[in-house]
C-alpha positions as CSV (number, residue, x, y, z in Angstrom):
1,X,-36.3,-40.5,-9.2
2,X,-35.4,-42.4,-12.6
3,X,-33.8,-39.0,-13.9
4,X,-31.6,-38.7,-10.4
5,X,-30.6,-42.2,-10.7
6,X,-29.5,-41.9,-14.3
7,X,-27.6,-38.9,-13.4
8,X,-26.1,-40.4,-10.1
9,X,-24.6,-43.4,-12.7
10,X,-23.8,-41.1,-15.4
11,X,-21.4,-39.8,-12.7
12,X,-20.1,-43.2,-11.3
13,X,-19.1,-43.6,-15.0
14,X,-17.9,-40.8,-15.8
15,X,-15.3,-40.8,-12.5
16,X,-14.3,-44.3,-13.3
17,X,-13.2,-43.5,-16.8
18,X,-10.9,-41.1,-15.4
19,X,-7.6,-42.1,-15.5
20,X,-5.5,-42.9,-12.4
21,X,-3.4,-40.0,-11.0
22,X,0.4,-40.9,-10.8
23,X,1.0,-41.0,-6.9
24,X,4.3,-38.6,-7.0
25,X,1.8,-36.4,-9.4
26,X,-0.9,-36.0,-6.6
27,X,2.1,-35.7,-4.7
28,X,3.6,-32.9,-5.8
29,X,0.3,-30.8,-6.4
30,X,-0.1,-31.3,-2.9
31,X,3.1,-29.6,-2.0
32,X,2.4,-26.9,-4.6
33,X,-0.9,-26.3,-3.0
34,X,0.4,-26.1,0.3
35,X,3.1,-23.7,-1.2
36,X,0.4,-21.6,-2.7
37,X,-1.2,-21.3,1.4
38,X,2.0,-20.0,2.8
39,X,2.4,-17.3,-0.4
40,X,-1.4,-16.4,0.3
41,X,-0.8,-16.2,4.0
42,X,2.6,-13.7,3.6
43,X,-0.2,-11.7,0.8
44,X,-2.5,-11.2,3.7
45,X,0.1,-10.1,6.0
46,X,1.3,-7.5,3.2
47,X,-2.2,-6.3,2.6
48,X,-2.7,-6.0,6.3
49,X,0.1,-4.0,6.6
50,X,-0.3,-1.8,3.8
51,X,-3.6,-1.4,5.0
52,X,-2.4,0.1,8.3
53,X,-0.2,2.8,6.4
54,X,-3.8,3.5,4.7
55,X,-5.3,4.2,7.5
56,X,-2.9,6.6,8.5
57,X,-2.8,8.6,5.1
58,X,-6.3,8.9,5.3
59,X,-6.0,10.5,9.0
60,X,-3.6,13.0,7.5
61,X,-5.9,13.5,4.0
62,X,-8.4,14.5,6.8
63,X,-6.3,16.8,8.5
64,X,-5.1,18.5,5.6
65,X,-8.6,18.4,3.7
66,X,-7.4,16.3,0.9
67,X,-10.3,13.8,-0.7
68,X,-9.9,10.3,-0.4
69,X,-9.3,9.5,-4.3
70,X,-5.9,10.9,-5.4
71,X,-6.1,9.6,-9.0
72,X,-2.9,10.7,-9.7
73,X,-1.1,8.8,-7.1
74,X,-3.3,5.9,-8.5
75,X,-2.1,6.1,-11.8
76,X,1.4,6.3,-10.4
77,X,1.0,3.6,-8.0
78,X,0.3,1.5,-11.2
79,X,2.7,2.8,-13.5
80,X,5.4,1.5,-10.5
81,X,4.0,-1.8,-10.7
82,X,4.5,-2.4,-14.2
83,X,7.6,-0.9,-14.3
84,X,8.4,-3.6,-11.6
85,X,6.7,-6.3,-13.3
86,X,9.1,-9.2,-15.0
87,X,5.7,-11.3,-15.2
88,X,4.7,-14.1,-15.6
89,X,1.5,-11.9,-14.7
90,X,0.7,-9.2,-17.3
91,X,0.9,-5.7,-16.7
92,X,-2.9,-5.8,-17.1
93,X,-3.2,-8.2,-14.7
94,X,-1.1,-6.3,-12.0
95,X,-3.2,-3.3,-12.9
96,X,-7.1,-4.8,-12.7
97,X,-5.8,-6.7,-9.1
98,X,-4.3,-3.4,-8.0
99,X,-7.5,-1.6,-9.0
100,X,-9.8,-3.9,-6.6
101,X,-6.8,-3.7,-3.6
102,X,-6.8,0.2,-3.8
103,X,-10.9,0.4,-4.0
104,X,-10.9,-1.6,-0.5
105,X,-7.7,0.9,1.0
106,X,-9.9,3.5,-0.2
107,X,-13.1,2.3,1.6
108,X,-10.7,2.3,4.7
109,X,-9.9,5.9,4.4
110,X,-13.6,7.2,3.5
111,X,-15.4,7.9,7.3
112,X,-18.1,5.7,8.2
């Protein structure tokens, strides 16, 4: 009980030597936040949508006997994103995100 206590104050100390936040500050990282909820819910929406067109490649690959993994168009699909890219993400960046994005559209396209 003595050890939770001590940590329970070390805590109370700790937060009170914090300094105080500038009210515009907290302010504006609320707006910026709020900012970063719209951009995640127009992501979604684009995801979704790609998605959709995934689902129907994957109807074709089927039809036409074509495997699920096109490496190829992978490797091209991230050569186009860092030719887009003007940053401030790296080209690495693009390419490791893009990597999980086109593992889950692939999981859409493999039959269950």
């Amino acid at each position: 009980m003595t050890k939770l206590l001590g940590l329970a104050l070390a805590s109370v100390f700790a937060l009170a030597a914090q300094p105080a936040q500038p009210p515009d500050a907290v302010k504006e990282l609320a707006s910026l936040r709020a900012e970063i909820d719209e951009i995640d819910q127009d992501v979604v929406a684009l995801l979704n949508r790609r998605a959709n067109v995934v689902l129907k490649i994957g109807l074709v690959k089927r039809r036409i006997g074509k495997a699920v993994l096109d490496q190829g168009r992978e490797d091209q699909v991230v050569k186009n994103l860092a030719e887009a890219n003007h940053g401030p993400l790296s080209d690495a960046a693009l390419a490791a995100i893009y990597s999980s994005i086109m593992a889950a559209m692939r999981d859409l396209q493999t039959p269950q």
